[in-house]
C-alpha positions as a LaTeX table, in Angstrom:
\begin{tabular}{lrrr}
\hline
Residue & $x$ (\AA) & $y$ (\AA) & $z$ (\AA) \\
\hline
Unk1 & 74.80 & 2.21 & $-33.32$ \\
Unk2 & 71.43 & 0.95 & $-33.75$ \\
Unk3 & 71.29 & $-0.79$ & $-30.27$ \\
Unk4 & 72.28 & 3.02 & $-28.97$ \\
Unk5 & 69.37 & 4.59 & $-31.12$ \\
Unk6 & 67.31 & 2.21 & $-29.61$ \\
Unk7 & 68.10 & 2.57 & $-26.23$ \\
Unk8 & 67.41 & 6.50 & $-26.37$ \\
Unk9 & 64.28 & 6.36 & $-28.43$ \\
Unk10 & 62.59 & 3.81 & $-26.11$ \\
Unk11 & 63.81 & 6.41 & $-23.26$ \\
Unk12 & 62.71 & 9.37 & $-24.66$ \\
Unk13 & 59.01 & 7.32 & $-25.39$ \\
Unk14 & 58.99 & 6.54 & $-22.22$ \\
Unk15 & 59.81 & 10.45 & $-20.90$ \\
Unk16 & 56.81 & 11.40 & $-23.06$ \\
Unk17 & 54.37 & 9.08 & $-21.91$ \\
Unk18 & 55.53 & 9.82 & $-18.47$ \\
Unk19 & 54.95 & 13.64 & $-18.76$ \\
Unk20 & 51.45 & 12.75 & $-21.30$ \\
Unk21 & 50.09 & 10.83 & $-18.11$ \\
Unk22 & 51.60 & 13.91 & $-15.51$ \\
Unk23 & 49.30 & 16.59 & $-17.60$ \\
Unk24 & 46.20 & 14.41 & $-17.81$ \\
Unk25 & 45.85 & 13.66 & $-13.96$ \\
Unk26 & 47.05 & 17.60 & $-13.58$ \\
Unk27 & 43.73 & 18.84 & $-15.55$ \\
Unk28 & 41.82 & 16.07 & $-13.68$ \\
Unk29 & 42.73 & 17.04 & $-10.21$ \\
Unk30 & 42.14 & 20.74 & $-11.18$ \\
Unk31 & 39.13 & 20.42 & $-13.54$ \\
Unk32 & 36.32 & 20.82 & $-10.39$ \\
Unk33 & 34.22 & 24.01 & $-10.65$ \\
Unk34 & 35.00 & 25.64 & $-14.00$ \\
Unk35 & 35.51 & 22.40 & $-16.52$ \\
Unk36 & 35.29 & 22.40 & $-20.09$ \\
Unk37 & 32.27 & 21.80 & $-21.90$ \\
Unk38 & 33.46 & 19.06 & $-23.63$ \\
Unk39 & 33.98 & 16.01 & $-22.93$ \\
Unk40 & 32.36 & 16.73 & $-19.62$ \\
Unk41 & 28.62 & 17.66 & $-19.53$ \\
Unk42 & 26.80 & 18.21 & $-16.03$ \\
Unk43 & 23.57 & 16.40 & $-15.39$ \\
Unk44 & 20.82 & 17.01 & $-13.11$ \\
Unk45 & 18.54 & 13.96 & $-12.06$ \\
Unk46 & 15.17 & 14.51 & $-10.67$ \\
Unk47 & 12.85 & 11.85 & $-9.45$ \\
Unk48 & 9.19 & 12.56 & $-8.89$ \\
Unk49 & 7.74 & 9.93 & $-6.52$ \\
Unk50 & 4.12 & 9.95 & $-6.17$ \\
Unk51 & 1.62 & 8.71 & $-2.54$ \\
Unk52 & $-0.09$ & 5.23 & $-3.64$ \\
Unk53 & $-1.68$ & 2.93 & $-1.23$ \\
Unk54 & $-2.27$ & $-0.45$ & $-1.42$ \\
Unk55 & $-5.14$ & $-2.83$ & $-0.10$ \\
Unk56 & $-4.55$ & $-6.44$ & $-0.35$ \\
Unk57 & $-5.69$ & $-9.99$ & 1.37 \\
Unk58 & $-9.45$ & $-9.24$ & 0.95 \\
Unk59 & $-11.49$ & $-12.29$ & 0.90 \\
Unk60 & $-14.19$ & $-12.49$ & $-1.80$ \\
Unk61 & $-16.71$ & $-14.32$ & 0.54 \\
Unk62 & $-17.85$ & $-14.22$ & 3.97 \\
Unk63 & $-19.54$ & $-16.88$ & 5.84 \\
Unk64 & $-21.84$ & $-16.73$ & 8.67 \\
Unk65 & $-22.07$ & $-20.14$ & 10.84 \\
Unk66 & $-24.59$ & $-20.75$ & 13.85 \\
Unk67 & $-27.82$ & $-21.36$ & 14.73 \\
Unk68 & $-29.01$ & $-18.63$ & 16.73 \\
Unk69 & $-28.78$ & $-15.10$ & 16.54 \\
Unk70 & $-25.88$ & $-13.41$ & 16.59 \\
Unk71 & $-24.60$ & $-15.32$ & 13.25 \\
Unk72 & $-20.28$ & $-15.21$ & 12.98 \\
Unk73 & $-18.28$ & $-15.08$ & 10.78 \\
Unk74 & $-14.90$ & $-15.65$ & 12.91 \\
Unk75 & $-11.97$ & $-13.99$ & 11.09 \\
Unk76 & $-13.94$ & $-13.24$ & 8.31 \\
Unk77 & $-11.64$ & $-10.66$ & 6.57 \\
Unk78 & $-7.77$ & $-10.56$ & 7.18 \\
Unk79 & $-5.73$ & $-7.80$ & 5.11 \\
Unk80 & $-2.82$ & $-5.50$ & 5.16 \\
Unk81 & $-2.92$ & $-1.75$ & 3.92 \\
Unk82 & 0.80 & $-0.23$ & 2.72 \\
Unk83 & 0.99 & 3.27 & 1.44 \\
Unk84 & 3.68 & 5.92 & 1.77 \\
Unk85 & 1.53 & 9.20 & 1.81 \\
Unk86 & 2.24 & 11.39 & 4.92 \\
Unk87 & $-1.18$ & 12.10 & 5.44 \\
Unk88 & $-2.41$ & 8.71 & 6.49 \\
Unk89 & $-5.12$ & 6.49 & 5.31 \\
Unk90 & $-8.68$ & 5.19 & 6.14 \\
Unk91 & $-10.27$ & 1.58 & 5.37 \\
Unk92 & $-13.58$ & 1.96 & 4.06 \\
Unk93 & $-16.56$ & $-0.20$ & 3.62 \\
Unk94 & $-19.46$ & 0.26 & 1.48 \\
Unk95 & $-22.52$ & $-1.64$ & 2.21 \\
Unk96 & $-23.42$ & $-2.17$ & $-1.49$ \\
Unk97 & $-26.51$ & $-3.69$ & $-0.45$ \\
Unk98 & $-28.75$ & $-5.73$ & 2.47 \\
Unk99 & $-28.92$ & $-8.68$ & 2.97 \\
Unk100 & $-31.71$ & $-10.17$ & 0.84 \\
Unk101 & $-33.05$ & $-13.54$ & 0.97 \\
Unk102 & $-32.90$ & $-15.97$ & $-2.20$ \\
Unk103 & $-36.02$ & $-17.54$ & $-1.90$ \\
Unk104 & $-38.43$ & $-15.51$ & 0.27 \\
Unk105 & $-37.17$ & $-11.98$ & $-0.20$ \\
Unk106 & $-37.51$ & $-11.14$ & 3.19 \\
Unk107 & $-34.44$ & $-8.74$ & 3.89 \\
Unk108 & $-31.92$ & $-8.03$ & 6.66 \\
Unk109 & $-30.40$ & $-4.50$ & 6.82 \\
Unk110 & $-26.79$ & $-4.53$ & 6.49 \\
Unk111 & $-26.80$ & $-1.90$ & 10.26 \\
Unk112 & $-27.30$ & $-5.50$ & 11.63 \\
Unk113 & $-23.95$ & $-6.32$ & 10.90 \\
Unk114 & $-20.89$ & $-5.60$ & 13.96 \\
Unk115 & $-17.71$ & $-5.36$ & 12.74 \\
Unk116 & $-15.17$ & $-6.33$ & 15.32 \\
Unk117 & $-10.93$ & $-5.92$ & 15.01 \\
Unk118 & $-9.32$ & $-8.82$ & 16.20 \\
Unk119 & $-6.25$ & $-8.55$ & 14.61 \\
Unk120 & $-3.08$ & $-6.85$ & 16.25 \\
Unk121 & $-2.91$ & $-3.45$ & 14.66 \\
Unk122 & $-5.94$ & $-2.41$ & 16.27 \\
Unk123 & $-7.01$ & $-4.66$ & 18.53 \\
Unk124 & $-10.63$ & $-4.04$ & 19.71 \\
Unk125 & $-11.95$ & $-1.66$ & 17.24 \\
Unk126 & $-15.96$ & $-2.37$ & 16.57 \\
Unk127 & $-18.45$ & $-0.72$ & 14.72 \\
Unk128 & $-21.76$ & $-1.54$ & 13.90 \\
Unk129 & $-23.11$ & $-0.71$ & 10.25 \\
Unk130 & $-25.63$ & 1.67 & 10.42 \\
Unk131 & $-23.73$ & 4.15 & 12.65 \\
Unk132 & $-21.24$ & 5.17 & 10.09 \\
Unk133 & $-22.26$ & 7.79 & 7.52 \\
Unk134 & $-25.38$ & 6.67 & 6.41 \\
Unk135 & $-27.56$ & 3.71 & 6.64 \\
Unk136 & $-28.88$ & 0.85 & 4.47 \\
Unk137 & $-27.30$ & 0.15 & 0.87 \\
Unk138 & $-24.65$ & 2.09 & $-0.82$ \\
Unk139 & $-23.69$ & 3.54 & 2.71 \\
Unk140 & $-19.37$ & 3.89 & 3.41 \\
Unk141 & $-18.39$ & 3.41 & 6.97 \\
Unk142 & $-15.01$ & 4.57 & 8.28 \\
Unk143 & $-13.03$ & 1.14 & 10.22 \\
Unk144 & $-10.09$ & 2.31 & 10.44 \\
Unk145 & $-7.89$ & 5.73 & 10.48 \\
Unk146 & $-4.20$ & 5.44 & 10.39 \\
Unk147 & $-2.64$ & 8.26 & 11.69 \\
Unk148 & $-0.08$ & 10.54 & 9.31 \\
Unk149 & 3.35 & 8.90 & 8.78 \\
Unk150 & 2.05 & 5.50 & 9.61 \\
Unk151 & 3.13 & 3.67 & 6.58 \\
Unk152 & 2.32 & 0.33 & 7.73 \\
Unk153 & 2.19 & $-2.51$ & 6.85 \\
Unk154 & $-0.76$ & $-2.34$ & 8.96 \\
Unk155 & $-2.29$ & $-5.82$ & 9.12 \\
Unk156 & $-6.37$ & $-5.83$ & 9.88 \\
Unk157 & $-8.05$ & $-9.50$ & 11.33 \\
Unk158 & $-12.06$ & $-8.65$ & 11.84 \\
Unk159 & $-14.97$ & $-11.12$ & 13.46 \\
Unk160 & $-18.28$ & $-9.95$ & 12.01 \\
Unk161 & $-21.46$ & $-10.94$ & 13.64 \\
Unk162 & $-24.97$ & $-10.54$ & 12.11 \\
Unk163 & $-27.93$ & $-10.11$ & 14.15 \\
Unk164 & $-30.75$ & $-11.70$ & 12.74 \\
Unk165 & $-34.52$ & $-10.60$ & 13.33 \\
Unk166 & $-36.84$ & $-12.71$ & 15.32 \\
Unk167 & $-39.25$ & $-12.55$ & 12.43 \\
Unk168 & $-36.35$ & $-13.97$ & 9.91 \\
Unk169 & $-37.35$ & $-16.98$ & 8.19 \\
Unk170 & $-35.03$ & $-19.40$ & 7.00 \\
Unk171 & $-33.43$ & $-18.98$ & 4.19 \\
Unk172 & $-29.78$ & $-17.90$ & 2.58 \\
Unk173 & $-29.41$ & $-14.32$ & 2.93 \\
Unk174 & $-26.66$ & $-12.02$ & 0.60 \\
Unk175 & $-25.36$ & $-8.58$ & 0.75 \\
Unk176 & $-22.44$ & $-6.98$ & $-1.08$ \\
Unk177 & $-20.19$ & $-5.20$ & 0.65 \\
Unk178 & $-17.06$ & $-3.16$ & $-1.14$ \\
Unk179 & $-13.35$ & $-2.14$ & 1.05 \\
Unk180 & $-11.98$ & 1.12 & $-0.27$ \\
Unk181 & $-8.30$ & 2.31 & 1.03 \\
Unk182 & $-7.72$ & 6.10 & 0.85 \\
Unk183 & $-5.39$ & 8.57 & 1.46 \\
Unk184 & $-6.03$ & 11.43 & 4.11 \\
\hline
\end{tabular}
């Protein structure tokens, strides 16, 4: 009799368990629009992302080589601008100062400096500081625009060439110059 008792028990367990795991997946199929507070609680994710831009690659030091006017500075600066804002971007650069000689003081204006894009993204660009918004030190001149939606990586390659005056003497000449990237 106890093998009997057994038997159904076990059956009847398993007739419970069966109809247990029936309900459950019946309220989960059905449980869509309307569902209990509890254990279920709807959350709503928001993500604010933000425009950045970023400037990197800049050189610290440029180095003009030859003997006669124009000086160059072949590849002088190579860098690549990122940014996600819609708006596009400009490159900036801020003639800090001219160039001013160590020894003899005698200075060179920083609007006899050309600027020249050899690099692929746009190939050919020039300017020539001085033309730009403003002239001599602490001037900004626009070298680049990207258009909106162009989120790059833009990579820049520039020559520069300094023209030096006849009346120049020798000596070692620095300027400071600053690159700004901005968003539109």
């Amino acid at each position: 009799m106890s093998r009997k008792i057994t038997a159904r028990l076990a059956a009847i367990i398993a007739a419970i368990g069966l109809l247990f795991l029936g309900a459950t997946a019946a309220f989960a199929q059905s449980c869509t629009g309307g569902c209990p507070s509890s254990p279920y609680s709807p959350v709503t994710a928001t993500a604010t992302v933000g425009s950045y831009i970023t400037l990197s690659g800049i050189s610290p030091s440029i180095t003009f080589t030859g003997a006669t006017s124009p000086l160059t500075a072949t590849d002088a600066e190579s860098y690549t601008v990122v940014t996600n804002d819609l708006s596009g971007y400009n490159v900036l650069l801020n003639a800090a100062t001219n160039f001013a000689g160590e020894s003899l003081h005698f200075v060179i204006s920083d609007s006899n400096v050309t600027i020249h894009e050899v690099g692929a993204t746009d190939n050919g660009a020039s300017i020539t500081l001085g033309s730009g918004a403003g002239s001599g030190s602490n001037a900004f001149y626009t070298l680049y625009t990207a258009v909106p939606g162009d989120f790059g990586p833009d990579s820049f390659t520039e020559t520069w060439n300094l023209t030096v005056p006849g009346d120049a003497p020798p000596d070692t000449y620095t300027a400071d110059f600053q690159y700004v990237a901005m968003g539109n």
